[in-house]
N, C-alpha and C positions, 0 to 999 in steps of 0.2 A: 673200480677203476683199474684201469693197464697200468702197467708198472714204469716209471717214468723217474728221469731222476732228477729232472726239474728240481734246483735247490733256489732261486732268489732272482730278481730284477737288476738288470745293469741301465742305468743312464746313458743315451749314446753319443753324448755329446760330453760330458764331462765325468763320467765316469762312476758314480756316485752308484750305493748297491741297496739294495732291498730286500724284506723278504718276496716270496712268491706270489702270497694274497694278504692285501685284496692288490688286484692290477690294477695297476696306476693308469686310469682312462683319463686323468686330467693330465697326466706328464710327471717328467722330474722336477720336483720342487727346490731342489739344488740350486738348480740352474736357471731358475724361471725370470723369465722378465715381461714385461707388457706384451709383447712382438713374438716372444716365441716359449715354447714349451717343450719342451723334445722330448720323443719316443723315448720308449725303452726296448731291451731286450730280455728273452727269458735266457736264465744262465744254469748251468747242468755237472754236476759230479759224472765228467765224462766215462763212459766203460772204456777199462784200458784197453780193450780188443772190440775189431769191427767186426767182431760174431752178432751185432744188434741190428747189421744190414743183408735182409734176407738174399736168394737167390735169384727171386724172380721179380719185376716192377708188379705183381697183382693189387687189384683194387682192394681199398680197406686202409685206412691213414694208421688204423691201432699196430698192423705190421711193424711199424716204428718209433712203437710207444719209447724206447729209453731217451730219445734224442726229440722228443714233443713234451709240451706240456699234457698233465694227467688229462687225460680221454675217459667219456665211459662210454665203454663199448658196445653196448644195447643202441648208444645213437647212432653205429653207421651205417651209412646207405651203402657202402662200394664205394664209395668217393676217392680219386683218385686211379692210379693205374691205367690212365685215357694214354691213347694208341701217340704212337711215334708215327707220321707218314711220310714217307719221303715225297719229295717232289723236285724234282727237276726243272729247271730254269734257264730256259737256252740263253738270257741277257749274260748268264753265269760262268756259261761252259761248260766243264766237268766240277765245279765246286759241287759239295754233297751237302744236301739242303735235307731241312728237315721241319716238318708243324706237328707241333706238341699239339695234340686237338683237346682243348678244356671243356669244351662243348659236348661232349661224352661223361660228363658229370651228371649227378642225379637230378641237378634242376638246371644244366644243362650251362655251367660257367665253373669260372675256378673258387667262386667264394665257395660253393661247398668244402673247400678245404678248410676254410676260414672259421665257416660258421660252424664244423663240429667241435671248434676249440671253445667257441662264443655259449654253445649253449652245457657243454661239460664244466664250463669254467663258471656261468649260471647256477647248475645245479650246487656244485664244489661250494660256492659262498651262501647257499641257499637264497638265490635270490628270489623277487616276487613275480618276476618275467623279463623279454628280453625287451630293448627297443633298441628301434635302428634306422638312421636318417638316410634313404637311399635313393637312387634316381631309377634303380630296377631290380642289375643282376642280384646284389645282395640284397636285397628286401625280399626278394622271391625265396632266396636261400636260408636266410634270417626266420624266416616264416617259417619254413617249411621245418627245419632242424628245431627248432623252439615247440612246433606241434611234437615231432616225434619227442622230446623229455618231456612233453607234459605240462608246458607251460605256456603261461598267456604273452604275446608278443604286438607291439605296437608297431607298425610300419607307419612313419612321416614319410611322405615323398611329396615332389610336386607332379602337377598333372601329365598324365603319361599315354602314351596311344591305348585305345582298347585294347588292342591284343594283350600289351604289357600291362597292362592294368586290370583286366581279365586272371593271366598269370600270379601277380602279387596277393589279389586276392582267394586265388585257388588253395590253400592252407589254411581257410579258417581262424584266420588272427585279423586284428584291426587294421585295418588299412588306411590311412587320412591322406587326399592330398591337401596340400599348404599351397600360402601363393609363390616362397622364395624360400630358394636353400638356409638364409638367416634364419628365418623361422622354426625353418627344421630342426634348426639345433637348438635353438630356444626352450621352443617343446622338451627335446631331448632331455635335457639338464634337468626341466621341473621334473619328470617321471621318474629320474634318475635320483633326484632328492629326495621327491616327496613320494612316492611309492616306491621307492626301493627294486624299480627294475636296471637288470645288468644292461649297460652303454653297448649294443654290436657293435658300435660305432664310438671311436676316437675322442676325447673331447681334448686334444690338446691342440694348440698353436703352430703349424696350422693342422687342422685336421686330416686324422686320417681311418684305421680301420681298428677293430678291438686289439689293445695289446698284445694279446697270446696270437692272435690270428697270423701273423708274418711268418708266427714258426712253423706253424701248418703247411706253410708255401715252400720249405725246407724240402719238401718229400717230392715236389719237382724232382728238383737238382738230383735226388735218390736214383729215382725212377732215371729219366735222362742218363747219367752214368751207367747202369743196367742195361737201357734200351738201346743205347751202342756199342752194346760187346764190351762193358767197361773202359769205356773213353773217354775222353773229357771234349764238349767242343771248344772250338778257336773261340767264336763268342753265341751271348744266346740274347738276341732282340725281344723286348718285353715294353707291352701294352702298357701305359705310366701315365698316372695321375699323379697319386701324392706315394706311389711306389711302395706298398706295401709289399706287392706281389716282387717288384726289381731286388728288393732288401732281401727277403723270404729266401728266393732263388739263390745268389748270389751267399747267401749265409750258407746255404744246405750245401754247396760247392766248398765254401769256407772250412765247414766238418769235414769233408771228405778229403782236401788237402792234409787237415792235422791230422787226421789218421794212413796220411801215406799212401791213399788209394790211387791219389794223383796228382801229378808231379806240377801241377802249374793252375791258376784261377783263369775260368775263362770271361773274356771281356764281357761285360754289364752294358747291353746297349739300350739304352731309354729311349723306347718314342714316344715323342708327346705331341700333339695337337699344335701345327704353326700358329694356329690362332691365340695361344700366348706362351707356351713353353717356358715355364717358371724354373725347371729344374736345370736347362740348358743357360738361363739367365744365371741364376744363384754360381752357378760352376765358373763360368767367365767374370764374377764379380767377387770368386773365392768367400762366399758367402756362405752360412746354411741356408738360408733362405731366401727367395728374392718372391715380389708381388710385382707382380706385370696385371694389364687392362689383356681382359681376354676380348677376341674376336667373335664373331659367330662360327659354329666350328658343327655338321650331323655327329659329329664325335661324341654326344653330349655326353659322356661318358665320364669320361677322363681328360677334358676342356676343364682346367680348373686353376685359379687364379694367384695361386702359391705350392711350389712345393715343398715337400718333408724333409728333414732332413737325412731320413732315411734312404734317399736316392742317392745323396753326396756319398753320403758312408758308402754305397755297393759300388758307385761309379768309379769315385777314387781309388777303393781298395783293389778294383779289378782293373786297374786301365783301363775303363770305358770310355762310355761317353753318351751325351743326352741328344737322339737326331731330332730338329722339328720337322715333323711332317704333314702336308699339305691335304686340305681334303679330298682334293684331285688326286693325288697319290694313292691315298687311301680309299676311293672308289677303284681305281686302276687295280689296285693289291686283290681287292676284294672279289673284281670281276674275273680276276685269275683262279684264285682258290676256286670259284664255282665252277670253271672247266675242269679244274683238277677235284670236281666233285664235293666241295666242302663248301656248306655254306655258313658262311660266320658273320655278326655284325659291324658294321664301320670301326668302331671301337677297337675291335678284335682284327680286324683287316691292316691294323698301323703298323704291327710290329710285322707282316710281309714286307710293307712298302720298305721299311727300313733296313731289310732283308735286303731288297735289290740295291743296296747302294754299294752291298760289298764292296764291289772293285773300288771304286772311289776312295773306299775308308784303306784300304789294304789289308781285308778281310779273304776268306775260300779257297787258300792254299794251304796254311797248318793242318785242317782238322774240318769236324764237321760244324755248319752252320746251321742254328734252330732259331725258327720263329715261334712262338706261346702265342697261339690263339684262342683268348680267353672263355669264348663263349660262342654260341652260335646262333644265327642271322634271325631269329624269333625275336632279339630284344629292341632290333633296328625301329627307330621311330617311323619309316616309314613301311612296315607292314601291316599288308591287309589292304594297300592302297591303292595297289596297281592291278586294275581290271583283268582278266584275261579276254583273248581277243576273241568274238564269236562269228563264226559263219552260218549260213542255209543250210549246210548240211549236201552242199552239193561236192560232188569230187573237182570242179571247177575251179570251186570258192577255194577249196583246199591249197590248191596247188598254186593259185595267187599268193596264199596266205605263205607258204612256204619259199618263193618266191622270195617276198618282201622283207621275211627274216633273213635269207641268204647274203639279201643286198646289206639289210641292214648288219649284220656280223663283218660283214666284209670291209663297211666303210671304217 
């Protein structure tokens, strides 16, 4: 394993500490009550000097082994080190925009950062495999990292389009769908009992992703600083369910301030799905958590019906804030990125739409502006749906057909 100085578990709601292993995938027991379980974090015998953050953002997560939980490094793919692109926004003006593309990952989202914590932290307790309750990106990820250590992995999901469901099962681990995310986690818990496979997945109140995996999302915020000349942006919009990924980020900004690299946190802006936005609730209710009725939402993503308390933590800390956004927004975002040659899925298209509100919010005059787009347009539930258009083969037919696209781009 890389050398890592991971010493112990912090509670992040009341404070309480722990050793390292095993990872508390049920929560703090401190603090536990019927309704909720809180995260943890991992906690670190910091190096007194930031010679532990290389030159360059290059891919490979173990680059930053002192400030991760222990990795073994035989697991990585290159995960991580995915391109900075700019992109210009005439709604913007001159604001300096930017898409972190996750989708340049090895199975092509950001739990690969995730999951090489899930299956080194696997090996680390000697467990018997992994399992993980997923609607896609991580069960594809989950799988795939669990094959490369060498261990057997279950995947619970419910039922998913062919393509995606094609994908999950291309690693050679068990794949099940279920009728209902309840069940998912049902399952989850027995395997996790009674065969002694490691949880990829959360089992705390309300759920979220494996313990160690947030700090994985740390090497963001690394990267990001690096890929602007050493800057910090004004804020950085992030894809949000139960905010794994919003915490992750927003924590790796956190290190770089204590070590002086920069002089200010930049705002945590959570998108989340208007079809119920729990984290934007919980905030306005000064809550850790709030349960809201979700709507139907293509987001199926990160549509989800409470959120963690790990989103309050990154929002508050950084003056954030949680936007809901609409699926019509999120179609809008998305059609944009594919001019500007990225194709990403609905999910991953939020944290654009939430991008264009800058001005509104009185964002894109400090600093530069990033949207994290998680993943790319393969995992959308509606691929593989939409025919292509065919003609006779006449130059005629062509030029109709060319036509028709014209008008229709235009409307």
């Amino acid at each position: 394993m890389t050398k890592s100085t991971a010493n112990g578990q912090r509670c992040l709601y009341c404070g309480a500490t722990y050793p390292l292993y095993p990872p508390l995938a049920t929560g703090c027991p401190a603090c536990a009550t019927d309704n909720f379980k809180s995260s943890l974090e991992v906690t670190y015998d910091y190096p007194e000097s930031a010679a532990w953050l290389p030159d360059q953002p290059l891919p490979g997560l173990t680059r930053y082994a002192p400030l991760l939980p222990p990795l073994v490094e035989r697991l990585s793919m290159g995960e991580g080190g995915t391109p900075l692109v700019a992109h210009p926004v005439r709604e913007l003006g001159d604001a300096e925009i930017y898409i972190k593309d996750e989708g340049r990952n090895p199975t092509w989202s950001h739990k690969d950062r995730l999951n090489l914590a899930v299956s080194s932290t696997a090996l680390a307790v000697e467990a018997a495999g992994v399992v993980a309750a997923s609607s896609g990106n991580h069960g594809a990820s989950a799988a795939a990292y669990a094959s490369r250590a060498g261990l057997p992995a279950v995947i619970l999901t419910t039922p998913r389009p062919p393509a995606v469901a094609s994908f999950v099962q291309a690693y050679g681990q068990t794949v099940v769908a279920v009728p209902d995310v309840e069940t998912r986690w049902t399952l989850m818990e027995r395997l996790v009992e009674e065969f002694d496979y490691h949880p990829a997945s959360n089992q705390t109140i309300p759920p979220t992703n494996h313990p160690f995996g947030a700090e994985n999302y740390k090497t963001i915020a690394y990267e990001l600083y690096l890929q602007l000349g050493r800057r910090v942006p004004e804020a950085v919009f992030v894809p949000t369910g139960y905010a794994e990924l919003l915490f992750g980020v927003h924590k790796g900004f956190r290190e770089l301030l204590h070590y002086g690299l920069i002089d200010r946190l930049p705002r945590m802006m959570a998108c989340e799905p208007a079809a119920g936005a729990p984290l934007k609730r919980a905030l306005e209710l000064g809550q850790p958590v709030a349960y809201v009725d979700t709507g139907p939402s293509n987001a199926y993503a990160i549509a989800v019906p409470v959120n963690s308390y790990r989103g309050v933590v990154a929002v508050q800390e950084s003056d954030g804030a949680a936007l809901a956004i609409t699926d019509e927004e999120m179609v809008a975002a998305q059609r944009q990125l594919s001019r500007a040659g990225m194709w990403v899925e609905l999910s991953a298209a939020i944290s654009m739409a939430g991008l264009l509100h800058a001005r509104e919010l009185g964002l894109g005059r400090r600093g530069p502006l990033v949207a994290i787009s998680t993943s790319s347009g393969f995992k959308d539930h509606t691929v593989g749906q939409t025919p292509i258009p065919r003609i006779d083969g006449s130059w005629e037919a062509l030029l109709e057909m060319l036509e028709k696209k014209a008008h229709h781009d235009d409307a």
